[in-house]
C-alpha positions in Angstrom: 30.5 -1.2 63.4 33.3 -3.3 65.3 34.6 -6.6 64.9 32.5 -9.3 65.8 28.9 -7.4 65.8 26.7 -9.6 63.1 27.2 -7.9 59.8 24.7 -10.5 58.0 22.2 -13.3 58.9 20.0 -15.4 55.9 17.0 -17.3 58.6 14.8 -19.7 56.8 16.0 -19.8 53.4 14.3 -22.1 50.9 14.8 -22.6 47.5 13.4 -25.0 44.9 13.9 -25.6 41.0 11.9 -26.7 38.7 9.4 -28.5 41.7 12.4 -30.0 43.3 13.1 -28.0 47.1 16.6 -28.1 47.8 17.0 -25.8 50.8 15.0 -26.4 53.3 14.9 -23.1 56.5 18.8 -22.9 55.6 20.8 -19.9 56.9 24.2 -18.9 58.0 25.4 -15.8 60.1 28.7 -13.4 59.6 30.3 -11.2 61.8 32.7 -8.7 61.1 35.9 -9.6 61.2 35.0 -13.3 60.6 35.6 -15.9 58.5 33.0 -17.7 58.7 33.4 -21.6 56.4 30.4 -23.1 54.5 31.3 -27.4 54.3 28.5 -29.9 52.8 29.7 -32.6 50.1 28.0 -32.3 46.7 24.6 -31.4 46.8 24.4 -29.9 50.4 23.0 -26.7 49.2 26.0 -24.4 49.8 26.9 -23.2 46.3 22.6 -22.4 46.4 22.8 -20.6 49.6 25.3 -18.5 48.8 23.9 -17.7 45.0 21.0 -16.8 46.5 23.0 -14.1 48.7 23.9 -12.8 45.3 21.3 -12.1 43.5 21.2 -14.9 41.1 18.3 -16.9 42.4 15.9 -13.8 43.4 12.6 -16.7 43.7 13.4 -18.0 47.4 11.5 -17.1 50.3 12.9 -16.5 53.8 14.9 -13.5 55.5 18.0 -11.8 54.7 19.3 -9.1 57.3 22.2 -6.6 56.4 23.5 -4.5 59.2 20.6 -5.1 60.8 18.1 -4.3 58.0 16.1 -6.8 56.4 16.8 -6.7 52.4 15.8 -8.6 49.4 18.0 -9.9 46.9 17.3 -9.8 43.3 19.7 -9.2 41.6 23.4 -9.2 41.4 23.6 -5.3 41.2 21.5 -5.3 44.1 23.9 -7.4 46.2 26.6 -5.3 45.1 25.2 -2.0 46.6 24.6 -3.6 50.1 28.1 -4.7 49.4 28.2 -8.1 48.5 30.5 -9.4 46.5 31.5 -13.4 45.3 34.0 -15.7 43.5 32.5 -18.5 42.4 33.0 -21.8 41.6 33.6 -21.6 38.1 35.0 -18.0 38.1 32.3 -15.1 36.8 34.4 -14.3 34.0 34.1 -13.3 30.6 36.5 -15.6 28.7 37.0 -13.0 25.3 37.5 -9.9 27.5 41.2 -8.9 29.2 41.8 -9.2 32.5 41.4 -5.5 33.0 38.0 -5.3 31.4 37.1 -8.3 33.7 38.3 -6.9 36.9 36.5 -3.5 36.1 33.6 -4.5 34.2 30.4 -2.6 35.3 33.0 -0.9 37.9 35.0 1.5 35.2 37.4 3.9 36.4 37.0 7.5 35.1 38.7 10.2 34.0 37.5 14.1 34.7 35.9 14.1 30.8 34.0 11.1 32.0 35.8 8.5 29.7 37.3 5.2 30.9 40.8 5.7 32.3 42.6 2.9 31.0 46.1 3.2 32.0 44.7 3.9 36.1 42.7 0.5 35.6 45.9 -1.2 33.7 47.6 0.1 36.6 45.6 -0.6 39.7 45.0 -4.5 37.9 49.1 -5.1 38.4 49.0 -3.6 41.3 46.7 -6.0 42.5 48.0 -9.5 41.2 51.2 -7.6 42.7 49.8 -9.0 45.7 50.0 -12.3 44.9 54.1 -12.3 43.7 52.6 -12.3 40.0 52.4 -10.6 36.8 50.1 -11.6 34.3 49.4 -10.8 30.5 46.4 -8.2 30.3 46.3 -7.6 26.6 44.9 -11.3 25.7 41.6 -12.6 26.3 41.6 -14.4 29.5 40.8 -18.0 28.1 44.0 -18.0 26.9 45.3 -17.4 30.3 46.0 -20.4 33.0 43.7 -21.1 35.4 45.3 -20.5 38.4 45.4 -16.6 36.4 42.2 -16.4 35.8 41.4 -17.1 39.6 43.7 -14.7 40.5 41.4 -12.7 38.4 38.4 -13.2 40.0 39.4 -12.8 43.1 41.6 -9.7 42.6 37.9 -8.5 41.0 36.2 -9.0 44.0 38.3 -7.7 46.5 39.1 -4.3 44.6 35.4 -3.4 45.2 34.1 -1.1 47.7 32.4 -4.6 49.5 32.4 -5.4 53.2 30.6 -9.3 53.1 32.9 -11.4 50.7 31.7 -15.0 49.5 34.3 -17.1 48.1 33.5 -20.8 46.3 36.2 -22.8 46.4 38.7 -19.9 45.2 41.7 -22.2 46.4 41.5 -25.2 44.2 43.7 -23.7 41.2 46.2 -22.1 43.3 49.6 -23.7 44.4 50.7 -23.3 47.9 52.6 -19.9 47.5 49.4 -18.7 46.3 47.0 -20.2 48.7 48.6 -18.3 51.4 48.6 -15.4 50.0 45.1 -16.0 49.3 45.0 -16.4 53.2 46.7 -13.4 54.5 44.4 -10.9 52.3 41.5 -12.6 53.6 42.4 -12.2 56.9 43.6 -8.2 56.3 40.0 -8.0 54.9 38.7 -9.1 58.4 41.0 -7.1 59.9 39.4 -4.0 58.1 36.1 -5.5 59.6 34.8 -6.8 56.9 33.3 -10.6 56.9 34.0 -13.7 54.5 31.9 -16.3 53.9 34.7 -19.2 52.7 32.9 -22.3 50.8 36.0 -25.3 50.4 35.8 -29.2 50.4 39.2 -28.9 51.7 38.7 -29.5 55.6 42.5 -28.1 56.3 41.8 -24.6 54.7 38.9 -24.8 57.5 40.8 -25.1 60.4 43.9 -23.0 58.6 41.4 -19.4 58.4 38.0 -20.4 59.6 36.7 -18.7 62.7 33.7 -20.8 62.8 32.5 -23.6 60.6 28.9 -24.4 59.4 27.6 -28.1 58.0 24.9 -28.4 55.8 23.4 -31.4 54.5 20.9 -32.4 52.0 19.7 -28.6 51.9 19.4 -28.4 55.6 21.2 -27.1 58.7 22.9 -29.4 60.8 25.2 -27.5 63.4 27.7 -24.1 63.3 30.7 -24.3 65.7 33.9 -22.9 66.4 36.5 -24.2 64.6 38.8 -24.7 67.6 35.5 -26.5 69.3 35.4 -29.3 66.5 37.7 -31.6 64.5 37.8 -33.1 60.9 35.9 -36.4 61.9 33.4 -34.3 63.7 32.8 -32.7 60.6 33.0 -35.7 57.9 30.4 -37.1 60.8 27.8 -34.3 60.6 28.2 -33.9 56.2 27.3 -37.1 55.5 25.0 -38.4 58.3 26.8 -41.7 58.5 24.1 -42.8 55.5 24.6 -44.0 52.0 21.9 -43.1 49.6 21.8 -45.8 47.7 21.6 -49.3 47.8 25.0 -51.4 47.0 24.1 -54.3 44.3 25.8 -57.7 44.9 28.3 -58.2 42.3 29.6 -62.1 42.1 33.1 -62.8 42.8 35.3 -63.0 39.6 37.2 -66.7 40.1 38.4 -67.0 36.9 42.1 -66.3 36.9 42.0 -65.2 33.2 39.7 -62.1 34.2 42.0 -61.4 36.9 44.7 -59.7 34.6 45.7 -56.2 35.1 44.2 -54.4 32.0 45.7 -50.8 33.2 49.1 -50.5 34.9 50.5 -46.8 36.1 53.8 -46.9 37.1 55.4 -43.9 38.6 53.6 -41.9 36.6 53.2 -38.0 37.2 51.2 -35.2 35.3 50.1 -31.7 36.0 47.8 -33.4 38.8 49.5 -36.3 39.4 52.5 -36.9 41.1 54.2 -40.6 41.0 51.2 -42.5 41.1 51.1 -46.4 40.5 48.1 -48.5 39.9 46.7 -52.0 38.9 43.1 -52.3 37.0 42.1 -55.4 36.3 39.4 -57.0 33.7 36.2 -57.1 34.6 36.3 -54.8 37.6 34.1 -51.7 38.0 36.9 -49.1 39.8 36.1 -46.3 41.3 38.4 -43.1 41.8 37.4 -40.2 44.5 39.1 -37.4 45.3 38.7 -33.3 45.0 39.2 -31.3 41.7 42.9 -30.8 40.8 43.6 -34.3 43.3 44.4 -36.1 39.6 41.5 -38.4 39.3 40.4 -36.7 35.7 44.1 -36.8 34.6 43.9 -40.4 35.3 41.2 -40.5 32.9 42.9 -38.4 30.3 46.0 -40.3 30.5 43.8 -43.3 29.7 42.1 -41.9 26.4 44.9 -40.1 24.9 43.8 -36.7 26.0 46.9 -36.1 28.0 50.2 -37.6 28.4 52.5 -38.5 31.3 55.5 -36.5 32.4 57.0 -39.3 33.9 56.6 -42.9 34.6 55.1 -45.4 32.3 51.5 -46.6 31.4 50.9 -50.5 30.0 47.4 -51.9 28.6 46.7 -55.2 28.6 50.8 -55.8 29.1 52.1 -53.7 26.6 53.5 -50.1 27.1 51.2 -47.4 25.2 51.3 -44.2 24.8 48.2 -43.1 23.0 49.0 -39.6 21.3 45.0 -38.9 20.4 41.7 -40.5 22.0 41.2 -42.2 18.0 44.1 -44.7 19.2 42.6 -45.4 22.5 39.1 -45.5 20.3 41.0 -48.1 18.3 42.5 -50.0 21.5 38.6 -50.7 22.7 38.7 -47.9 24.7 35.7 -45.6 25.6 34.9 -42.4 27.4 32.1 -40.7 28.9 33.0 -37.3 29.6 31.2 -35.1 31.9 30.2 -32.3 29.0 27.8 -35.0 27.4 26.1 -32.2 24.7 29.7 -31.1 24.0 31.9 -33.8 24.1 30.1 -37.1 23.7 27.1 -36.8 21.6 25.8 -34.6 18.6 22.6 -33.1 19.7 21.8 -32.0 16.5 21.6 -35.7 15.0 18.9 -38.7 15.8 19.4 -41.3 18.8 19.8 -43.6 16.1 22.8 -41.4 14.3 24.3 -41.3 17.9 24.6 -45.2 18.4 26.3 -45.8 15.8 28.5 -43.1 14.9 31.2 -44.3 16.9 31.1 -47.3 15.0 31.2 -46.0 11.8 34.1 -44.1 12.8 36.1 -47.7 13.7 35.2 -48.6 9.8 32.3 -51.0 10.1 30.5 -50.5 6.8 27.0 -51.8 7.0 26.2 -49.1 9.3 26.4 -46.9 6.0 22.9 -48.2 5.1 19.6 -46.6 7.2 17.8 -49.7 7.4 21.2 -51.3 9.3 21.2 -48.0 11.6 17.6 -48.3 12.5 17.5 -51.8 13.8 20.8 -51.5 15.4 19.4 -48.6 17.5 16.3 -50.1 18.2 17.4 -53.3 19.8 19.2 -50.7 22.6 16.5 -48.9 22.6 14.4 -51.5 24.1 17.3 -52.9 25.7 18.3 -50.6 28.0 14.9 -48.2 28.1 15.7 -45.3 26.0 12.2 -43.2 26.2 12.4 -41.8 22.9 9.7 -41.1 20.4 11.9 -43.0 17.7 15.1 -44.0 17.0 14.9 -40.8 14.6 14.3 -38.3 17.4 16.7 -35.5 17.3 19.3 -36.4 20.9 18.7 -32.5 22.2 15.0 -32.9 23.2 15.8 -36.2 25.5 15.8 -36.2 29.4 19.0 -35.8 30.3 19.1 -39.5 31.8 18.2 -40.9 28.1 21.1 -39.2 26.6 23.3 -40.4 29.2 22.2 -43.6 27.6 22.4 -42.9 24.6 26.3 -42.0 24.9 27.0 -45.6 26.8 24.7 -47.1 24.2 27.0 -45.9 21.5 29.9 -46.9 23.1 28.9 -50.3 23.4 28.2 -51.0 19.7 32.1 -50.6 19.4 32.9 -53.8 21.7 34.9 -51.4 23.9 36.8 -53.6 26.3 37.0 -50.6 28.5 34.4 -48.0 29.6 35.7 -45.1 31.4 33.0 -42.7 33.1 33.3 -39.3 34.4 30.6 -38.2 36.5 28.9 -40.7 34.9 25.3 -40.0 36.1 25.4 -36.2 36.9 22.3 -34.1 36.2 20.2 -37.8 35.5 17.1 -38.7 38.0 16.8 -41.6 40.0 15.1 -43.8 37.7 17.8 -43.5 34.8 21.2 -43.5 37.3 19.5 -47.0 38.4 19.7 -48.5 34.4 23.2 -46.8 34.0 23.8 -49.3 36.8 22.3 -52.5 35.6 24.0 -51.2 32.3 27.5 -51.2 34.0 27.1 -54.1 36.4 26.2 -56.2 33.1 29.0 -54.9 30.9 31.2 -56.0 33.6 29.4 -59.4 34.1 30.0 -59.6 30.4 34.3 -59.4 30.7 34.6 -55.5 30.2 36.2 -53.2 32.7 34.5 -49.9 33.8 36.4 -47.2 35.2 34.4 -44.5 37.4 35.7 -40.9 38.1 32.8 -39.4 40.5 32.3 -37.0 43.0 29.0 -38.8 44.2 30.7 -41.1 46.9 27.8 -42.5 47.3 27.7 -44.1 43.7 30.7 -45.4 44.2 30.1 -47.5 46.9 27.1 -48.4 45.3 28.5 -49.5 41.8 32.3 -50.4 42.2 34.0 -53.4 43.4 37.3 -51.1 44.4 38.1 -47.3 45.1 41.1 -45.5 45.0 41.2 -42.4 46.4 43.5 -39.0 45.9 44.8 -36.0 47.4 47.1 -33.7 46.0 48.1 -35.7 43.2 48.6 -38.9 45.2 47.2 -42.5 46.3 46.1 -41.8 49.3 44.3 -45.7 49.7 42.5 -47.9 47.8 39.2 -50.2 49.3 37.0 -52.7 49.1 34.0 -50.7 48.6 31.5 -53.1 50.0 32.9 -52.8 53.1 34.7 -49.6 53.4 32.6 -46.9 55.1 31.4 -43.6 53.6 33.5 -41.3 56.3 36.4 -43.1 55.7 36.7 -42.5 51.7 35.6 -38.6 52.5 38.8 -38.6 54.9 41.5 -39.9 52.7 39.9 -37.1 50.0 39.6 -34.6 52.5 42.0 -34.7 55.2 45.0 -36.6 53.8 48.2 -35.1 52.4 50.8 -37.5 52.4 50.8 -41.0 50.3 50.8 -44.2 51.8 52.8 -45.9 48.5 52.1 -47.6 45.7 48.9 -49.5 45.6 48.0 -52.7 43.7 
């Protein structure tokens, strides 16, 4: 086979879960020699498509053709002996093994007794992060290991096998720049070898940096492959999102009061592992959102809010004063909330009633009648009508609610504190339509009632629907910051997607 014959085509793809379609006659073709890049936002189907070319979601229907011969994918050890191989989004890696049992797991190297050779796989390992100007510790489990490691991991993993079609799922993110190139130049001596990549990345400059040709999908569908020296960014931002918001903005009444239009949150030159010398205003009774790309800063922002990290550099007020919270309890005790994005993990206690979960966060800032059943009960029956909870009873055990009644649950609990601020991450991921829409009443009242809700999302969409401002970031930086009930959707996606330098300080 020679460079540019078609190594791999997937026609008519379609996928559903749980009733749900979310591909819909997808496909994508691969060429040897190629690198061929997968854009969509959130959603699109891309992460699907390409699981699916795994092995990992053996129920579609549609065709998959390997060197010419159609194939069926079931499996992941199937994909692996037509010589597929992946990195994913969220690396494949088992976090208690060593790196050398992770890059040669399933794949052992022998010696002539037919035991596991060790010192060759402890060797060939080095030799292979060698590439990327690195050593890296292969005697501790690899959760103890950075992230940009463990990448370096999974991708050395990948590319040490005997595969010729190579998927890689945002690979990139954790990497610095050194590294990123690197990351580059073997990708393109793979090509060179004839082999084909398949390169998923929300990043539109890696794109045009190694992509050959560029696909868009968009709500599970198709929308147009090109060259990438035939199309542009804006051509591309154009075709991912449609030009169409997918949900209706809600009016929110203009704050005239001059008392509510206090900053409540000031950032001043402040830099983090993310973040580099980023200054901000966040004033009461705002809803502000922040978009931008993992590893852009938006979380740290967060984190930095609640006490879960801490500035390098630069300084942080609330309400006027200088903090420094050294553990969320202080922000806790500040009137300060969070809802994190691991809900089960880090928010709630599925284990325990709705009625345990409303209040335990006020029990925790000392407020003693909540000590008594009969006190817990009616508080957590007034929210429960409230704000719709579908629950059986206020003693139903969190763990068997949808998983847009939990999400309730956890801003539920947080408002039996009196927070004065409500910070959100990915605020209504994995929730249905019906319950994102009550999140929203839920937030646009709280911030109709003098409290200030700050939104971390990836859904652009929800943040032009729900926030009166949005800052957006790349690489660390304020890239811009808009009125979000005029800004348009392609422009936000370009400052997050496009942009690398600041434009300054914003208020």
């Amino acid at each position: 086979m020679q460079n540019g014959d078609l190594i791999l085509e997937m026609e008519n793809i379609n996928q559903s879960f749980f009733g749900v379609q979310v591909l819909f006659d997808a496909g994508i073709q691969l060429r040897a020699g190629e690198i061929h890049a997968l854009v969509g936002e959130n959603g699109a189907g891309k992460t699907t498509l390409i699981k699916i070319l795994c092995g990992m979601y053996p129920e579609y229907t549609g065709k998959i053709t390997i060197d010419g011969q159609q194939v069926t994918m079931r499996d992941p050890r199937q994909a692996h002996d037509y010589g597929v191989f992946s990195v994913q989004q969220h690396r494949d890696l088992v976090p208690t093994m060593t790196a050398v049992e992770n890059m040669f797991l399933g794949n052992y190297i022998l010696k002539k007794s037919g035991s596991i050779d060790n010192k060759e796989m402890r060797r060939k390992a080095q030799e292979m992060f060698a590439l990327f100007e690195t050593t890296i510790d292969t005697d501790v489990p690899v959760s103890e290991l950075k992230i940009s490691e463990q990448e370096i991991i999974a991708i050395c993993k990948a590319i040490s096998s005997n595969g010729k079609i190579f998927l890689i799922d945002e690979a990139s993110a954790p990497l610095d720049n050194r590294e990123r190139g690197i990351l580059y130049g073997i990708l393109r001596k793979l090509c060179e070898e004839g082999k084909g990549v398949i390169y998923i990345s929300h990043h539109l400059e890696e794109v045009f940096t190694i992509g050959d040709r560029v696909t868009v999908l968009r709500n599970g569908r198709n929308v147009w492959t090109k060259n990438t020296s035939e199309t542009d960014a804006s051509d591309i931002i154009s075709a991912m999102t449609g030009d169409k918001k997918l949900y209706e903005r809600v009016p929110r009444p203009e704050i005239s009061d001059e008392d509510h239009r206090v900053p409540v949150f000031e950032f001043e030159n402040v830099s983090g592992s993310d973040l580099d010398d980023v200054s901000l205003k966040i004033l009461k009774s705002e809803i502000v959102g922040f978009a931008g790309l993992d590893g852009s800063g938006t979380k740290e922002i967060a984190e930095m809010m609640f006490g879960l990290t801490k500035p390098k550099n630069g300084s942080i007020d609330y309400n006027g004063n200088p903090v420094l919270f050294k553990y969320p309890i202080k922000a806790i005790r500040s009137n300060i909330a969070m809802i994190p994005t691991e809900r089960k993990v880090q928010g709630l206690a599925p284990c325990r009633s709705v009625a345990e979960n409303i209040v335990i966060s006020a029990i925790a800032k000392g407020k003693q009648p909540f000590f008594r059943k009969g006190a817990i009960t009616k508080t957590a029956s007034k929210y429960v009508e409230d704000f719709g909870i579908v629950t059986a009873s206020t003693d139903q055990i969190v763990e068997y609610l949808s998983g847009g009644n939990q999400q309730k649950v956890l801003v539920t609990k947080w408002i039996e504190t009196n927070m004065d601020v409500l910070i959100c991450v990915e605020p209504t991921e994995g929730v249905d339509v019906g319950a994102r829409a009550d999140i929203y009443r839920i937030m646009h009242r709280l911030a109709e009632e003098g409290k200030t809700i700050i939104i971390i999302s990836s859904d652009i969409d929800e943040l032009l629907a729900l926030c009166d401002r949005i800052f957006t970031l790349n690489h660390g930086k304020i890239t811009g910051v808009f009125d979000a009930g005029s800004v348009e959707k392609t422009r936000i996606l370009s400052e997050i997607l496009t942009k690398k330098e600041a434009d300054g300080a914003v208020a």
